[in-house]
C-alpha positions as CSV (number, residue, x, y, z in Angstrom):
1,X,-5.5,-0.7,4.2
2,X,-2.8,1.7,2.5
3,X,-0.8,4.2,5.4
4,X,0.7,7.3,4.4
5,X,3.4,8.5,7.0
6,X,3.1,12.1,7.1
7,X,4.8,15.4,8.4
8,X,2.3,17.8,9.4
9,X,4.9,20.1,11.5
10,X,8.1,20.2,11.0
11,X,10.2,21.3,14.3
12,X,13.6,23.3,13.4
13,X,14.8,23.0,17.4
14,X,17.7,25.5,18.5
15,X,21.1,23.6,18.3
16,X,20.3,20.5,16.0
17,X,21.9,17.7,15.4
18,X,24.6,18.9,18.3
19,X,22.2,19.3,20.3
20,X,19.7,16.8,19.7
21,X,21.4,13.9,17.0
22,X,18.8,15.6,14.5
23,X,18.9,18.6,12.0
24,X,15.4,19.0,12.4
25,X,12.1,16.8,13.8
26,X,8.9,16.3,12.8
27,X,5.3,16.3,13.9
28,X,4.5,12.4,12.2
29,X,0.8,11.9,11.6
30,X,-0.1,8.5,10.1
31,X,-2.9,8.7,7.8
32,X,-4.6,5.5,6.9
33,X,-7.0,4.8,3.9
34,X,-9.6,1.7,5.1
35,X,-11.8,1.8,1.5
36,X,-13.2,5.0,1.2
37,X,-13.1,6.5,4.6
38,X,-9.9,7.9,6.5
39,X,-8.5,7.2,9.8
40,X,-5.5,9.1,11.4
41,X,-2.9,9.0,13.9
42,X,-2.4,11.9,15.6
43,X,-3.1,15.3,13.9
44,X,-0.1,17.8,14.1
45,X,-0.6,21.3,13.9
46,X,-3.7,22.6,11.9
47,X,-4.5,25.8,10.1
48,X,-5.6,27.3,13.2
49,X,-2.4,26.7,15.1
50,X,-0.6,28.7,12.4
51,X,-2.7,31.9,12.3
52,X,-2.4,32.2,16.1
53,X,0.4,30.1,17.0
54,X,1.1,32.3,20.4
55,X,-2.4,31.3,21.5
56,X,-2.7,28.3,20.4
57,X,0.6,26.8,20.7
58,X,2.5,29.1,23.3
59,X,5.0,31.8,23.1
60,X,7.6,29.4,25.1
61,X,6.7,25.8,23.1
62,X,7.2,27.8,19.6
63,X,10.7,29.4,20.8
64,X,11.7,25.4,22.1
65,X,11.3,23.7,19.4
66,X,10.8,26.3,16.3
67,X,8.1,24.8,14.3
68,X,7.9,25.8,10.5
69,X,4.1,26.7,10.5
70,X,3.5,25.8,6.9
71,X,-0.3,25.6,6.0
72,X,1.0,23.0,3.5
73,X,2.3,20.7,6.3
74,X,-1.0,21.0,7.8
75,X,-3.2,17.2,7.7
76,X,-5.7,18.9,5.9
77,X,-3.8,20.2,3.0
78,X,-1.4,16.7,3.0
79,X,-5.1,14.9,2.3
80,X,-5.7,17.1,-0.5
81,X,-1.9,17.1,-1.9
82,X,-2.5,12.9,-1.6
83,X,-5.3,13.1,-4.0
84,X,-8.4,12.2,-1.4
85,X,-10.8,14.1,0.1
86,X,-10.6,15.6,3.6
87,X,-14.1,15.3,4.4
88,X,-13.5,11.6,4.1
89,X,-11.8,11.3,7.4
90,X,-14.2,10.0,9.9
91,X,-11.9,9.3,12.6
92,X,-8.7,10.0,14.9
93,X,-6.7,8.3,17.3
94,X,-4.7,10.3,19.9
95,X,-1.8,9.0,21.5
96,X,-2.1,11.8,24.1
97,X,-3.4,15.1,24.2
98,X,-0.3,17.5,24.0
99,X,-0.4,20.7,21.7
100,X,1.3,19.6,18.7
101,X,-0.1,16.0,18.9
102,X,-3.8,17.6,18.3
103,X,-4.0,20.9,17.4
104,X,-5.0,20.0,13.9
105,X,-8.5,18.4,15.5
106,X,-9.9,22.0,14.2
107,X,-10.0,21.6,11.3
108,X,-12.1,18.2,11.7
109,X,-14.6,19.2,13.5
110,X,-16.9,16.0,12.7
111,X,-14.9,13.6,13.0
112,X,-14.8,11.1,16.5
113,X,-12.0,11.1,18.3
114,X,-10.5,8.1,20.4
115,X,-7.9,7.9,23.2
116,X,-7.3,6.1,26.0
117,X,-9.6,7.2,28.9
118,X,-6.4,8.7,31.0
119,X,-6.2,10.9,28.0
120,X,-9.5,12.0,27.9
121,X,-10.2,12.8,31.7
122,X,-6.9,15.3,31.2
123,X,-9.2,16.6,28.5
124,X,-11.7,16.9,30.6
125,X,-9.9,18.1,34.0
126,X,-8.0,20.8,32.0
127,X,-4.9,19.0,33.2
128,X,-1.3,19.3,32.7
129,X,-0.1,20.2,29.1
130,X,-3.6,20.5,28.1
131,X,-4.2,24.2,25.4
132,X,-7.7,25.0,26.0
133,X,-8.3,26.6,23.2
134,X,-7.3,23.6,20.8
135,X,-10.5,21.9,22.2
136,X,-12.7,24.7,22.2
137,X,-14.3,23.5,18.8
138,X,-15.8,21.1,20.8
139,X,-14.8,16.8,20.1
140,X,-17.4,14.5,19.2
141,X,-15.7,11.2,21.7
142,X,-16.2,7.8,20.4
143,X,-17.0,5.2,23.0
144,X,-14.4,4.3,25.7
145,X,-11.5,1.8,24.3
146,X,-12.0,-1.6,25.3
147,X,-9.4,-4.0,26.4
148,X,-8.8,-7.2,24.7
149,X,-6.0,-9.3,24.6
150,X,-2.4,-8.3,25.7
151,X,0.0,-7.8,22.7
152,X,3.6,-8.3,23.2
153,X,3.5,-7.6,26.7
154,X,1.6,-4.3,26.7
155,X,-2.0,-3.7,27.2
156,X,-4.0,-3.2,24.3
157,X,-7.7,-2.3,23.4
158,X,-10.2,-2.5,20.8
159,X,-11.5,1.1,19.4
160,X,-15.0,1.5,18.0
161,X,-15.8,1.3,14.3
162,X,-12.4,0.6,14.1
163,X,-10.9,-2.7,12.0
164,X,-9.9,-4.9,14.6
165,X,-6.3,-4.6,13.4
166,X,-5.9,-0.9,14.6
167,X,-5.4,-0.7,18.3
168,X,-4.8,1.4,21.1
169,X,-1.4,0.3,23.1
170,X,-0.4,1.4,26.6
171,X,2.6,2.8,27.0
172,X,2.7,4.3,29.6
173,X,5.2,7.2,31.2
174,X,5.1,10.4,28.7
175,X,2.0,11.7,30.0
176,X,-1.6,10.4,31.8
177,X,-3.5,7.7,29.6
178,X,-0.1,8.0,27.0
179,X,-0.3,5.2,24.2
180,X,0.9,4.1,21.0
181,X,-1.3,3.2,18.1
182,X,-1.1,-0.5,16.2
183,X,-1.6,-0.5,13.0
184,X,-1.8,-4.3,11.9
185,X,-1.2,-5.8,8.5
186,X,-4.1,-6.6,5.9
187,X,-1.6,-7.2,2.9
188,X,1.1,-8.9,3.8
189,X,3.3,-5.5,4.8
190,X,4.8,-5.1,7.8
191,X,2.8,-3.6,11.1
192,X,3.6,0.1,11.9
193,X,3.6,0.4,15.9
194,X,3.0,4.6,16.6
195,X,4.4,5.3,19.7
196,X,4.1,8.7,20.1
197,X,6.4,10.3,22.7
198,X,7.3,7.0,24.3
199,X,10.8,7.9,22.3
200,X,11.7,11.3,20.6
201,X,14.2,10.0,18.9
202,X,15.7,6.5,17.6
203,X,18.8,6.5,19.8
204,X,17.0,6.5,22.8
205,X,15.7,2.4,21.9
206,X,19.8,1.8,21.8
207,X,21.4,4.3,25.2
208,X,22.6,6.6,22.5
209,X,20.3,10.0,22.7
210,X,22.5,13.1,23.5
211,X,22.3,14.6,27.2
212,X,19.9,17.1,26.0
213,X,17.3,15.2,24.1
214,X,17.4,12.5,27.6
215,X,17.2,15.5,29.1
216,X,14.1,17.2,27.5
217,X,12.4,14.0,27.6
218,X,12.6,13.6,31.8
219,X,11.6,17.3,32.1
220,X,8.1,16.3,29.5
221,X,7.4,13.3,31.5
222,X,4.4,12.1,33.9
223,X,6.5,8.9,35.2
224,X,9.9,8.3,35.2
225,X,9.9,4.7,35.7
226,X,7.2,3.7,33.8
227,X,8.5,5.8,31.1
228,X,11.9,4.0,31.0
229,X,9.8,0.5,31.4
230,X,8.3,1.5,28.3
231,X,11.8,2.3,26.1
232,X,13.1,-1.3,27.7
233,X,10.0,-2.7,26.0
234,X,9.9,-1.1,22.9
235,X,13.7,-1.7,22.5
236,X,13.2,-5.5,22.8
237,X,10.3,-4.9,20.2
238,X,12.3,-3.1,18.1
239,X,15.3,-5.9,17.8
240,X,12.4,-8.7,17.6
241,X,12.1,-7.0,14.2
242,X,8.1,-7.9,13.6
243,X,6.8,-4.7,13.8
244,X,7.9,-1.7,12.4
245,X,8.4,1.1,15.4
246,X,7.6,5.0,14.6
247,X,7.5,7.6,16.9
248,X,6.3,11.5,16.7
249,X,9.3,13.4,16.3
250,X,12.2,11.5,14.7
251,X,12.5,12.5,10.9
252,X,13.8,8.9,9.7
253,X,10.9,7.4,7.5
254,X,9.2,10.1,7.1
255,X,6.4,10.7,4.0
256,X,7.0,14.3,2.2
């Protein structure tokens, strides 16, 4: 398996790196290539999102964080810029169902979609943080996650048609159902460990994130203490040094 780490959104917040330790931040989407088909991580925000962001994504969310809304940072048109075909992706993984996490799925309307059941009874409640309209092209759901064997600690599950070395990861805090997304080794690189929003921003694995990015991250979250379980965990993960840890929004690695 090849993965492409890929910015489909970037986020120009107000105040910056004084405000947040980053000039700017970044909607990371990883897009993997397994043979011919595609599998991705997360989608970003999709053509749709950009011809009616105030519907879509929501007059206060685009004024907080300032996205770009670039049909060239959409998934779609990175595919294509990569050289593959878009109609090649079969499948996504969600790490939770929050606006700019999924409001690409539009633009793939075939494809089957996995997350962790928490995730997908928000989806199906209409709960907290959920845009209706970003799932009103209707999802085709692949089967339930199953669990299989712990992995460092955290609760992890097999997905369906999946290689077995992509798996779903519970960590939990951000939102309901909130996990990160494995994506194991087949030659020899290192493992990529998506973690979503677990972390917005490197410095918060280390006690070093500004007041206002600790601060925007307990007014986004479901549960304060397992959230902060979680960082303790992935911070430990992190200095072990065997897998490589990525998270939504912070810039650093990311695949123009």
């Amino acid at each position: 398996m090849r993965v492409h780490e890929l910015d489909c959104g970037t986020l120009n917040a107000p105040g910056g790196t004084a405000v947040y330790g980053s000039s700017h931040f970044i909607c990371r989407v990883l897009l993997i290539e397994d043979g011919e088909r595609l599998i991705a991580v997360d989608t970003g925000v999709g053509h749709e999102g950009i011809k009616a962001p105030e519907a879509r994504l929501g007059e206060w969310w685009l004024a907080q964080v300032g996205p770009v809304l670039d049909p060239a940072e959409t998934l779609r048109s990175r595919i294509s810029a990569l050289g593959l075909d878009p109609r090649n992706l079969t499948d996504v993984i969600l790490t939770h169902h929050h606006r700019d996490h999924v409001d690409g799925l539009a633009d793939f309307g075939w494809v089957r979609v996995h997350a962790s059941d928490g995730c997908r009874a928000i989806v199906a409640d209409g709960g907290a943080g959920l845009v209706a309209s970003q799932w009103a092209h209707g999802v085709v759901w692949a089967p339930s996650p199953t669990r299989t064997a712990d992995w460092h600690g955290f609760a992890s599950y097999r997905l369906d048609g999946l290689p077995e070395s992509i798996r779903l990861v519970d960590l939990a805090g951000h939102s309901p159902g909130h996990s990160g997304v494995l994506v194991g080794s087949t030659d020899g690189a290192q493992p990529i460990l998506h973690v979503g929003d677990a972390i917005h921003h490197r410095a918060q694995l280390t006690g070093g994130a500004t007041p206002a990015l600790e601060a925007f991250a307990r007014a986004s979250q479901h549960d304060e203490d397992d959230r902060l379980a979680t960082i303790r965990k992935l911070a430990e993960l992190a200095i072990e040094g065997t897998v490589r840890v990525v998270n939504a929004h912070d810039p650093s690695f990311s695949e123009h």
